[in-house]
C-alpha positions as CSV (number, residue, x, y, z in Angstrom):
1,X,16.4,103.4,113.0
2,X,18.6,100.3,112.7
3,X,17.1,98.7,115.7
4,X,13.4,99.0,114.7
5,X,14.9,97.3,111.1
6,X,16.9,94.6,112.0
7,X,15.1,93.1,114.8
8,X,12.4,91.7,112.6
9,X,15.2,91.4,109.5
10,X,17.6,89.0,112.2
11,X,14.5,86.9,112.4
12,X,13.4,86.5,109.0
13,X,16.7,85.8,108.3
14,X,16.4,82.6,110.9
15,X,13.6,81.8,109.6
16,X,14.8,81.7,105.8
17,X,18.0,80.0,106.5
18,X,17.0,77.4,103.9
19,X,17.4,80.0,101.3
20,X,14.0,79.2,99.7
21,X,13.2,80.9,96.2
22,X,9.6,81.8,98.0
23,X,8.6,83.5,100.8
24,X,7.3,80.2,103.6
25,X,3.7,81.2,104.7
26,X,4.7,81.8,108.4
27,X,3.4,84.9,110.8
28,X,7.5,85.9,110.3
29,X,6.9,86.1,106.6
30,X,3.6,88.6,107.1
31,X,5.5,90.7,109.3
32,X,6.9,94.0,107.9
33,X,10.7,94.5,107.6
34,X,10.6,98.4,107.9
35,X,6.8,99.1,109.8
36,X,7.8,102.8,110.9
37,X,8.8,103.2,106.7
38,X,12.0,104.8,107.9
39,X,13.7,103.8,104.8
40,X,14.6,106.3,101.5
41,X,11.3,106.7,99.4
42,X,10.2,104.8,96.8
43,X,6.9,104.9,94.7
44,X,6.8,101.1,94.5
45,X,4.2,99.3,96.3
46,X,5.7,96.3,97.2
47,X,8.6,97.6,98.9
48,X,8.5,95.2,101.7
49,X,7.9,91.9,99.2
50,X,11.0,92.9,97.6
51,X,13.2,93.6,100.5
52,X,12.1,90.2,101.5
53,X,13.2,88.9,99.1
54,X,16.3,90.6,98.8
55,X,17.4,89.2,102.4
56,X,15.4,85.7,101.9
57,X,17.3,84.8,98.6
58,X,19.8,87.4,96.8
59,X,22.1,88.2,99.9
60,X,23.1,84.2,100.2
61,X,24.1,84.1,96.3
62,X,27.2,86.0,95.8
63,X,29.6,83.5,97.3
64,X,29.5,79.7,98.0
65,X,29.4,78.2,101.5
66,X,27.8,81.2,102.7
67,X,27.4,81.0,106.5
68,X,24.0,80.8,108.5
69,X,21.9,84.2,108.5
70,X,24.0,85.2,112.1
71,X,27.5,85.0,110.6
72,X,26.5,86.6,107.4
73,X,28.1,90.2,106.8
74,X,26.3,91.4,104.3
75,X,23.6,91.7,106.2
76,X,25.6,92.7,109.4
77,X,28.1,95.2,107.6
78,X,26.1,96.3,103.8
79,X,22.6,96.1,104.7
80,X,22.9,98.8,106.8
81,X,23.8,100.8,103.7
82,X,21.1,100.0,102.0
83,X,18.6,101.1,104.5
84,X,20.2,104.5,104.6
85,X,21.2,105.5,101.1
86,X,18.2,106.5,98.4
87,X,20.0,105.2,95.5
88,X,21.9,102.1,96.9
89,X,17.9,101.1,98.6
90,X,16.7,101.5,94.9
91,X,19.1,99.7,93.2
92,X,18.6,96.7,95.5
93,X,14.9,96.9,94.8
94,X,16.0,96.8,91.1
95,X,18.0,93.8,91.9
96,X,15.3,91.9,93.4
97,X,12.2,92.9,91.0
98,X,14.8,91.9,88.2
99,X,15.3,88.5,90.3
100,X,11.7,88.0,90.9
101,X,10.8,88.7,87.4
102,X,13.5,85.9,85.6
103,X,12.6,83.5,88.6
104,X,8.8,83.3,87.4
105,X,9.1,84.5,84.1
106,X,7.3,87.5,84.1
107,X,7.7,90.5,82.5
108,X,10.4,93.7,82.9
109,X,8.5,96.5,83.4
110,X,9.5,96.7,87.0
111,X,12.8,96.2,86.6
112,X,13.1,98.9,84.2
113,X,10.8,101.4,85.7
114,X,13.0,101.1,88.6
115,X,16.3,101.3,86.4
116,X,15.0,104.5,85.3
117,X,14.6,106.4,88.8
118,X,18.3,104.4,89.8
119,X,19.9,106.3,87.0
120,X,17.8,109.7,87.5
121,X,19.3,109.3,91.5
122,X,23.0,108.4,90.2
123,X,22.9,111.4,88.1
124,X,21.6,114.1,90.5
125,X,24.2,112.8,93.4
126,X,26.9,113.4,90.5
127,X,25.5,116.7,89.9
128,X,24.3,117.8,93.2
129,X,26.7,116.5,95.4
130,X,29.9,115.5,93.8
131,X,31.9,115.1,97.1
132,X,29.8,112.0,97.9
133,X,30.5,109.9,94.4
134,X,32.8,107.7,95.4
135,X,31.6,107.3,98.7
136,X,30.7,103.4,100.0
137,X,26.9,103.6,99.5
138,X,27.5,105.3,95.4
139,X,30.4,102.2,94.7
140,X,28.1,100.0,95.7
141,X,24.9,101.3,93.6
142,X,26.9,101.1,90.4
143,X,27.9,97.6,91.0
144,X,24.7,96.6,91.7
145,X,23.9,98.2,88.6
146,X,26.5,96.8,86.6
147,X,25.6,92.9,88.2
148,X,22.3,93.5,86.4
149,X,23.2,94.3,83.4
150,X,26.0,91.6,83.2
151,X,23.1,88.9,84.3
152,X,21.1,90.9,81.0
153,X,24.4,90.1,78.7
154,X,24.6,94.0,78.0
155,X,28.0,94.1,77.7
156,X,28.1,97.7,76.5
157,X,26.5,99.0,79.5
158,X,28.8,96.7,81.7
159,X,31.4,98.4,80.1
160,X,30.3,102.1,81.1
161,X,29.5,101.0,84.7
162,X,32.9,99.1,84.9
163,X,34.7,102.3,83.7
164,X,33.0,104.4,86.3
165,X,33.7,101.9,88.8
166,X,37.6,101.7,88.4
167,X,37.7,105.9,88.5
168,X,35.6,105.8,91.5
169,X,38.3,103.2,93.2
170,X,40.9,105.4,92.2
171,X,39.4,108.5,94.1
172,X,39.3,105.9,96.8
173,X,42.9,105.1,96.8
174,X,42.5,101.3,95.7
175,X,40.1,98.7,96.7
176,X,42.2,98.4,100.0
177,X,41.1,102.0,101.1
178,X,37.9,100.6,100.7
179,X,38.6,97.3,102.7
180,X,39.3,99.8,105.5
181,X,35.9,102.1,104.9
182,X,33.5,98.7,104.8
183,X,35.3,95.0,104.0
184,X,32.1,94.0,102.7
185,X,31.7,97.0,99.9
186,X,35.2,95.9,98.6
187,X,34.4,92.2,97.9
188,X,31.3,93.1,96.3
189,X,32.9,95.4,94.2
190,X,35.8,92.6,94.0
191,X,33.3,90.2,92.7
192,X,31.9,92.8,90.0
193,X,35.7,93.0,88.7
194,X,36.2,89.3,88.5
195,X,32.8,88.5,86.7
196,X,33.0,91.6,84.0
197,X,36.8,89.7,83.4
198,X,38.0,93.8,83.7
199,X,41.8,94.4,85.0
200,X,41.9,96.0,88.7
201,X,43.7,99.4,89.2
202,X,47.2,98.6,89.8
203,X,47.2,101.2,93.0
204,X,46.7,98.2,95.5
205,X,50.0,96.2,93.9
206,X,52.0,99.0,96.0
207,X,51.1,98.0,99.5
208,X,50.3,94.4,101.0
209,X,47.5,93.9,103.0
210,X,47.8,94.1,107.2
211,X,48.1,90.3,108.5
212,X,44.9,89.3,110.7
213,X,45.4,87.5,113.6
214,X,43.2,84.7,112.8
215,X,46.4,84.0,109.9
216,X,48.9,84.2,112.7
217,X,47.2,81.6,115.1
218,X,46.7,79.3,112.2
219,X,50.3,79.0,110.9
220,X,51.3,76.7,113.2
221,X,48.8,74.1,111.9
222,X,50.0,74.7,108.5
223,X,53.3,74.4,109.4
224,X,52.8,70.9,110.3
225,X,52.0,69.6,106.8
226,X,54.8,68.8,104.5
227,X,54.1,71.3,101.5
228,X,55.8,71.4,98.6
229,X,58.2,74.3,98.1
230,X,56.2,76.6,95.1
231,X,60.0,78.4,94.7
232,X,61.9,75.2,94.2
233,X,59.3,74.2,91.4
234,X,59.9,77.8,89.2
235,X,57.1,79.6,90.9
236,X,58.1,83.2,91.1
237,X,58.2,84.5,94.5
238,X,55.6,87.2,94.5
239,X,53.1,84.8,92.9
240,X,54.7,81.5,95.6
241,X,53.8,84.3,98.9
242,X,50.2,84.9,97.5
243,X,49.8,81.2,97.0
244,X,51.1,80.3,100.5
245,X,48.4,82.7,101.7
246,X,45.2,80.8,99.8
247,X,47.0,77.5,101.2
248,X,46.5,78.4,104.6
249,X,43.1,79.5,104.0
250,X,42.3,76.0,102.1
251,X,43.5,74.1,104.7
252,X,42.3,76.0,107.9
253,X,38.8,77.2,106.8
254,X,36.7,74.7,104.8
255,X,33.2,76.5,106.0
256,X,31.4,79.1,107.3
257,X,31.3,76.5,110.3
258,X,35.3,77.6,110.8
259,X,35.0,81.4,111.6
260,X,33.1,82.4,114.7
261,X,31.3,85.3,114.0
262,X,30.1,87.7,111.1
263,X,33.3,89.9,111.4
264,X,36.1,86.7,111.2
265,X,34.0,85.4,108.4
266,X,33.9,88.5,106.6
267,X,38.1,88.9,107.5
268,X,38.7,85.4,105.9
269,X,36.8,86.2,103.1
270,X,38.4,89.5,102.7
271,X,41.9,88.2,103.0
272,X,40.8,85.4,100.2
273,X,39.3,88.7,97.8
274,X,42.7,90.8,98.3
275,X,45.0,87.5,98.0
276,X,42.9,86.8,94.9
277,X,43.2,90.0,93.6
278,X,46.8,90.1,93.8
279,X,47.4,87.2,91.8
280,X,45.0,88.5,88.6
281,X,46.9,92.1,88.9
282,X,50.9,91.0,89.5
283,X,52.3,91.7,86.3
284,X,54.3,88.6,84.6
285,X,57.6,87.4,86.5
286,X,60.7,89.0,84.9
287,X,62.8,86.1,84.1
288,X,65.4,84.6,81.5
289,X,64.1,81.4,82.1
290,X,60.6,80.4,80.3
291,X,60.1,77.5,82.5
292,X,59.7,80.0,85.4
293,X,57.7,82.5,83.4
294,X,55.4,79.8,81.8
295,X,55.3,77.7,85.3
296,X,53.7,81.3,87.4
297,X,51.4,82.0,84.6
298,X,49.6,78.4,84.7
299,X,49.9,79.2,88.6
300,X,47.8,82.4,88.3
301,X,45.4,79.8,85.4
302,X,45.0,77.2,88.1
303,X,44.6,79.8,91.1
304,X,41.4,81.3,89.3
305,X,40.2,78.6,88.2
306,X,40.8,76.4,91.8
307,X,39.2,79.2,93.6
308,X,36.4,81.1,91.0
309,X,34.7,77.5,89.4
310,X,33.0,77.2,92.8
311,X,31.8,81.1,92.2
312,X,29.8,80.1,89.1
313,X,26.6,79.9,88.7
314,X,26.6,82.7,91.8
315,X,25.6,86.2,91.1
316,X,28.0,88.1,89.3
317,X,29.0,85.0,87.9
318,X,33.0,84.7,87.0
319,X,32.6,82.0,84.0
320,X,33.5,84.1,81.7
321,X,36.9,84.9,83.9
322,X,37.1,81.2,84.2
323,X,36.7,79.9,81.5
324,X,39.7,82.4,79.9
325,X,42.3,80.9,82.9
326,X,41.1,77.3,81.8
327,X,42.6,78.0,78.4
328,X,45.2,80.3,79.7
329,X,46.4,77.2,81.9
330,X,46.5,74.8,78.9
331,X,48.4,76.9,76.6
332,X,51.4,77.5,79.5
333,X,50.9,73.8,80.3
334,X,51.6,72.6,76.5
335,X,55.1,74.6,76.8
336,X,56.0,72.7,79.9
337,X,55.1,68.7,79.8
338,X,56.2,66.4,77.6
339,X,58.4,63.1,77.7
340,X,60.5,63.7,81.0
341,X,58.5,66.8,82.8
342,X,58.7,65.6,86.3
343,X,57.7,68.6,88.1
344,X,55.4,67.3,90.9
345,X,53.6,70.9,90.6
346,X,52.4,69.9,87.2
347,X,50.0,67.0,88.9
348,X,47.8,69.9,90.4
349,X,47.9,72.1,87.6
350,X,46.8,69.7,85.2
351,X,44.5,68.2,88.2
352,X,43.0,72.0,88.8
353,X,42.6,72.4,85.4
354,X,40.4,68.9,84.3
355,X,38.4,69.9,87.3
356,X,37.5,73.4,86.0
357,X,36.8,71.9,82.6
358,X,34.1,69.2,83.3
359,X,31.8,68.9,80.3
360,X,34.3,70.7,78.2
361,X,36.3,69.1,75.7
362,X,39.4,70.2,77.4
363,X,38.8,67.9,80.3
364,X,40.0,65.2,77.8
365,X,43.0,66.6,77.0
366,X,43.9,67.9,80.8
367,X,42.9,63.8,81.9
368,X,45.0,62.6,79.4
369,X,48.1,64.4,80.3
370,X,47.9,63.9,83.8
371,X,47.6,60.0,82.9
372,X,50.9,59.9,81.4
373,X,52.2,62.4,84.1
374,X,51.1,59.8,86.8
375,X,52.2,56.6,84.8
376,X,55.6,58.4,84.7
377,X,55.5,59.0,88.4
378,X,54.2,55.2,89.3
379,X,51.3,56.8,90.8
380,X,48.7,53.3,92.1
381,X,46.0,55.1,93.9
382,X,43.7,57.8,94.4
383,X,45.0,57.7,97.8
384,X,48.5,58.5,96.4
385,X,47.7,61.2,93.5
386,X,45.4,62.8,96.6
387,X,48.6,63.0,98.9
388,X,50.5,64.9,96.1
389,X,47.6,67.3,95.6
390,X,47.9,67.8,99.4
391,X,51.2,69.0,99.2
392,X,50.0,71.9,96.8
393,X,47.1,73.5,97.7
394,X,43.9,71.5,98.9
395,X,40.5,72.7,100.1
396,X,38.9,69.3,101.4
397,X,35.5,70.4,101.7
398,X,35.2,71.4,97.5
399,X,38.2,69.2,96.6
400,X,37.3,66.1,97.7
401,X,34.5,64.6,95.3
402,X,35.9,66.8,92.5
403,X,39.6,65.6,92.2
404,X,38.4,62.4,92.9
405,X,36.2,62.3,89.7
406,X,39.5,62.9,87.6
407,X,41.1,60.2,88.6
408,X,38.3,58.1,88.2
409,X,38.4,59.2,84.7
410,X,42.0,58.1,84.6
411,X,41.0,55.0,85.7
412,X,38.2,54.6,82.9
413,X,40.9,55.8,80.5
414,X,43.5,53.3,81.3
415,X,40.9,50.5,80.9
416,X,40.4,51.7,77.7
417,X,44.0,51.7,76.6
């Protein structure tokens, strides 16, 4: 059954690698994803224009710098789900009619009519056949269905999904017993957790996750870059390991265009979704000191906001998440700078936090700190403030243009002064 899909699927795919929010008139975009209809049933008519859809537009919008249709897992490792599982296939026509339907501003009455038979499935596998409710293809039905109604703003029902979704994951044993089952179910569901702003069961906090090789072969290029020691600068450990780890994947894997395949794609962005989750769910560093404990909490501030502000505006989006770290990170900032801070951690703390607030008035007050921080530090140059960022953690391909744009607001502000 799989071949008779994906053949024609791996070549609309090809042909929609633009992404476009409409189908191209193309013999490709006549031809029939599923001709011998071997997927679940569904009263809709427009199955196919949906799928379509689906695979055209919705599977490139969860995460940015999303590879070319061939090194895309979703549709290597969860589309395969979805062509097999009654209610997963429905909710992802859900998903797309709901798409379709804000895109040109029609009506919901797909949407919801699909909603309805989604929920009427859910609640006959619960009844009928318990032993399969926390199985790959259920997990990710309810966070499809939670994605929707966090794009509707009904937070109530976001709520109820969320709460089913964390007892599910603990059936599991933890969203790395799913990583195991399907890599790609876990950062979906990972991405669900991180939008809704909800706390992730503490059962993955007892285990670390297994080292890939890729990490291993690219430690010696790491190695070769002075980096500043997180430790020495009142980072606890736990929290300085995890950061070590998002280093290595900001400096060896700027794109898609770095990984060679579907499955080392989807193991970067795996390792990124666990090493992420990690930092959100450590509890906070047990210290007598309250430089240490104040310096790893704006670490974990600036590590969502550094990696989640170029999530937003994907679907689930994590602005809500971010935009609690942005003011997270200036209230453990304001216990730490002042007249003789010279911690050369705080340049990419208050750096990663300006960034994260563009057209917010915080950006005024992170720009303005980080001015006297690099007046204190005799900082001349982009070129110079850029070589300390370096030192911390630095993703060139999003970093670039962005850090740059601070300090040309540091430039417009000493003008003014």
């Amino acid at each position: 059954m799989v071949s008779f899909v994906f053949g024609p699927l791996s070549n609309l795919l090809e042909a929609y690698a633009s992404r476009s929010h409409s189908l191209a008139s193309s013999s490709i975009a006549e031809e029939r994803l599923d001709p011998f209809e071997t997927h679940p049933p569904s009263t809709e008519a427009d199955i196919d224009h949906l799928m379509k859809h689906y695979f055209s537009s919705l599977v490139f919008n969860m995460f940015p710098y999303y590879p070319t249709p061939g090194k895309n897992p979703q549709t290597e490792y969860y589309a395969p789900l979805i062509w097999t599982d009654p209610i997963l296939f429905n909710v992802t026509l859900q998903l797309s009619a709901f798409h379709l339907e804000k895109l040109y501003g029609r009506g919901n009455e797909q949407s919801t009519r699909l909603q309805a038979e989604s929920i009427r499935l859910l609640r006959e596998r619960v009844e009928n056949n318990p032993e399969t409710c926390a199985c790959d293809q259920t997990i990710s039905a309810v966070a499809g269905l939670t994605a929707i109604e966090h794009e509707k703003g009904n937070m109530r029902m976001v709520q109820m999904h969320m709460d089913g979704l964390k007892r599910m994951i603990i059936v599991r044993g933890g969203l790395n017993a799913i990583r195991e089952s399907n890599a790609m179910v876990a950062n979906i569901v990972f991405c669900m957790f991180i939008a809704a702003d909800e706390a992730f069961p503490t059962l993955d906090l007892e285990g670390q996750q297994e080292t890939p090789e890729w990490y291993l072969q690219s430690l010696p290029l790491v190695e070769q870059r002075e980096y500043l020691d997180l430790e020495n600068c009142g980072v606890a450990a736990e929290f300085a390991s995890v950061m070590k780890d998002v280093r290595l994947l900001a400096q060896c894997y700027q794109t898609a265009d770095d990984t060679d395949s579907a499955q080392h794609y989807l193991s970067v962005l795996s390792f990124l979704c666990s090493s992420m989750q990690r930092i959100v769910s450590l509890p906070p560093p047990q210290s007598e000191d309250m430089d240490v404990y104040h310096v790893t909490e704006a670490c974990r501030s600036a590590m969502v906001v550094h990696v989640f502000s170029q999530w937003c505006g994907h679907q689930p989006d994590p602005s809500i998440m971010v935009s609690a770290a942005q003011h997270n990170l200036k209230s453990h900032l304001k216990q730490l700078i002042g007249p003789g801070a010279n911690n050369p951690l705080f340049l990419w703390l208050l750096s990663a936090g300006a960034v994260a607030a563009i057209g917010a008035p915080e950006r005024a007050w992170f720009v303005g700190h980080l001015a006297a921080m690099v007046d204190d530090l005799g900082i001349q140059s982009w070129a110079e403030i850029r070589d300390h960022l370096k030192r911390i953690i630095w993703h060139e391909h999003q970093d670039e243009t962005s850090h740059k744009r601070v300090w040309e607001d540091l430039e417009a502000l000493e003008k003014q002064s």
